[in-house]
C-alpha positions as CSV (number, residue, x, y, z in Angstrom):
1,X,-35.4,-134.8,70.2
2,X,-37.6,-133.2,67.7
3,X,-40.7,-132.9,70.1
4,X,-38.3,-131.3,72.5
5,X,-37.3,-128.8,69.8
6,X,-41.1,-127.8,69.2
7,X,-41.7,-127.2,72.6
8,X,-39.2,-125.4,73.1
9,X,-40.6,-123.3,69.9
10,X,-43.7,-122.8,71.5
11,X,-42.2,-121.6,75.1
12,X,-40.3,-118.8,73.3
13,X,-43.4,-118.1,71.9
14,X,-45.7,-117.9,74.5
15,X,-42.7,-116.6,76.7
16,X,-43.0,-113.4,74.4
17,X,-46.2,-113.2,75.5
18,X,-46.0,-113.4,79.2
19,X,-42.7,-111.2,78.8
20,X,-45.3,-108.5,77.3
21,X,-47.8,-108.6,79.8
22,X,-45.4,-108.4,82.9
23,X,-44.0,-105.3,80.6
24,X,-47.8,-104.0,81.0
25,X,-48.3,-105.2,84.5
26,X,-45.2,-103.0,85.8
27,X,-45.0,-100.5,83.3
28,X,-48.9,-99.1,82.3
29,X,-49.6,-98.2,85.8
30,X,-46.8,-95.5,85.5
31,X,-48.3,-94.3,82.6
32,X,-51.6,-94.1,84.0
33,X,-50.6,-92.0,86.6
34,X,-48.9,-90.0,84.0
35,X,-51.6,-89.2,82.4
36,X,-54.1,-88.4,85.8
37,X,-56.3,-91.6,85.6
38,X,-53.8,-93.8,88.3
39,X,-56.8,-94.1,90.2
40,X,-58.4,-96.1,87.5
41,X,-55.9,-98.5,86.5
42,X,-57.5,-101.8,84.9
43,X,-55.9,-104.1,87.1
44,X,-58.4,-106.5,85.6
45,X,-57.4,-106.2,82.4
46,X,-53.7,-106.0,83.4
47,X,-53.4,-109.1,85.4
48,X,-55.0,-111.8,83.1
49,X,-52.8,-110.6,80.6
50,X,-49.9,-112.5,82.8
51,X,-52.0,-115.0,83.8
52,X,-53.6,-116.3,80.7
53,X,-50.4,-116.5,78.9
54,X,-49.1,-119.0,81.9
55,X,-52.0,-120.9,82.6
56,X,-51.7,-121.5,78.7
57,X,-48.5,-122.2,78.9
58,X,-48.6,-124.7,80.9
59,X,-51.8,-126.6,79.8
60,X,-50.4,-126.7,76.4
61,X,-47.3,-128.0,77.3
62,X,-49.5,-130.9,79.6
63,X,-51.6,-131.4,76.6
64,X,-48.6,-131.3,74.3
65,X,-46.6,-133.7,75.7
66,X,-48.7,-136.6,76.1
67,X,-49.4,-137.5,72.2
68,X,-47.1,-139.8,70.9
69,X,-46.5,-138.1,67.6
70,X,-44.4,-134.8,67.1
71,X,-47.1,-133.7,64.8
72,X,-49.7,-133.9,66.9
73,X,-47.7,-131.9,69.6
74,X,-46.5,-129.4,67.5
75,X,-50.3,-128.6,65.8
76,X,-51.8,-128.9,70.0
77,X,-48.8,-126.1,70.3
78,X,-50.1,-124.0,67.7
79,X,-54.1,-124.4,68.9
80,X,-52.7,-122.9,72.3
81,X,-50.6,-120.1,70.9
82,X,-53.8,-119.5,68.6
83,X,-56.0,-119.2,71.7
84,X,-53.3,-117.1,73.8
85,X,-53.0,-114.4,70.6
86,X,-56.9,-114.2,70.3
87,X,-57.1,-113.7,74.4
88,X,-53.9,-111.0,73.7
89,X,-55.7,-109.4,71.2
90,X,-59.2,-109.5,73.2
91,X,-57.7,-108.1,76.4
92,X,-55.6,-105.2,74.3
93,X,-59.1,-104.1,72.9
94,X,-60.6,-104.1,76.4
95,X,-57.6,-101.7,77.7
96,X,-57.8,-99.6,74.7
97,X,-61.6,-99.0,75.2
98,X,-61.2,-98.5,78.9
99,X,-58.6,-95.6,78.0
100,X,-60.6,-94.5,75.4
101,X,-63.3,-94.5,77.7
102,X,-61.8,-92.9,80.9
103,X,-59.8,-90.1,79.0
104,X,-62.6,-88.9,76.8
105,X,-65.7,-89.9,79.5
């Protein structure tokens, strides 16, 4: 029951996550045309932001689930939400220096 509960943890977690970048996915491009640059949208920044989350996700969860302890799940849980933040945070920077970068270049 208790590994259940900790995965379960780490899906809301990660859920967040993907919930942000499908937020991004559908609502940046608006905003990019907005602001005159539609042409340019960084679709390659934009779509590993859902991706990465899920393929994350769900090798986690494999990875996860398979040790026999609940420790060792729940710290394999928290590796892969480390990971996913660090890739959040790297692909964040990439779209803020691509704005930067389109707007003022």
């Amino acid at each position: 029951m208790a590994k259940i509960i900790v995965a379960a943890v780490f899906v809301a977690l990660v859920g967040w996550d993907i919930w942000e970048g499908v937020g991004n996915l559908l609502g940046l491009p608006a905003y990019y045309q907005a602001l005159g640059v539609a042409e340019s949208t960084p679709w390659f920044l934009l779509v590993p932001g859902v991706v990465l989350p899920l393929g994350i996700l769900g090798a986690g969860l494999w990875w996860g689930w398979q040790r026999n302890s609940t420790v060792e799940s729940a710290l394999i849980y928290v590796l892969a939400l480390a990971i996913q933040a660090a890739l959040s945070v790297s692909l964040l920077s990439g779209e803020q220096a691509w704005r930067a970068t389109v707007l003022l270049g």
